[in-house]
N, C-alpha and C positions, 0 to 999 in steps of 0.2 A: 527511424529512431528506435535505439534498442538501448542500447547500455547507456547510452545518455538518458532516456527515459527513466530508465530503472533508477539510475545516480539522482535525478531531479524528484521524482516521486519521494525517495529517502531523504532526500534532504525537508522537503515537508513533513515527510513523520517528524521527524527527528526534532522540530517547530513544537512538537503535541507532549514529547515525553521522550527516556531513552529507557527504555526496556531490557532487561539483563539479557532476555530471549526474545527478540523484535521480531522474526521472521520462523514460518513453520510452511514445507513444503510437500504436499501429498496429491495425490493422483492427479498430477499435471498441473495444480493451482498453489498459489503463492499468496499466504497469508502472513500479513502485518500484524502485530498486536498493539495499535494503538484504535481507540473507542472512537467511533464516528461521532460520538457524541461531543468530542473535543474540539472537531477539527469544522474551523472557518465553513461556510458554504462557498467563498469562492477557491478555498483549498480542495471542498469536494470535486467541484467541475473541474479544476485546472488535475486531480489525480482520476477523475473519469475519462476524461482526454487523456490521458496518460495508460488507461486501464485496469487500472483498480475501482473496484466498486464497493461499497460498503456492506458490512455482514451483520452479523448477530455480535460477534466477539472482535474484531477488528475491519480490514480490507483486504479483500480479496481480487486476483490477477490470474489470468488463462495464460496472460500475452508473456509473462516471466519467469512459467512455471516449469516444472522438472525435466521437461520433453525435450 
C-alpha cells in the first residue's frame, strides 16, 4: 500500500480542515499541517496504520517522504 495510502490518509486530513499550504517536505519526512488536536482518535489509529504519527505542529510520515 503506497499511493493508495497516501490518497486515503489525505482524504482524512482533508475531514479536519483544507489548508492553503497542507503538506511540507524535508529530510525524508512528510508533514501535514492539520493539529492532531482536531483529528478523531479513531482517525489517529486508522492514519498510524497508514504512518503518519502526530507532532507538535501537525502529522508527520517516514513512509511518504522525499526519498
Amino acid at each position: 500500500m503506497a499511493l493508495s495510502g497516501l490518497v486515503e490518509a489525505l482524504n482524512i486530513f482533508l475531514k479536519y480542515g483544507d489548508p492553503a499550504h497542507p503538506t511540507h517536505c524535508e529530510h525524508d519526512e512528510l508533514s501535514v499541517c492539520v493539529a492532531p488536536s482536531l483529528v478523531s482518535a479513531e482517525d489517529r489509529r486508522r492514519l498510524e496504520e497508514l504512518g503518519f504519527l502526530p507532532g507538535d505542529e501537525g502529522f508527520k510520515s517516514f513512509r511518504y517522504g522525499s526519498a
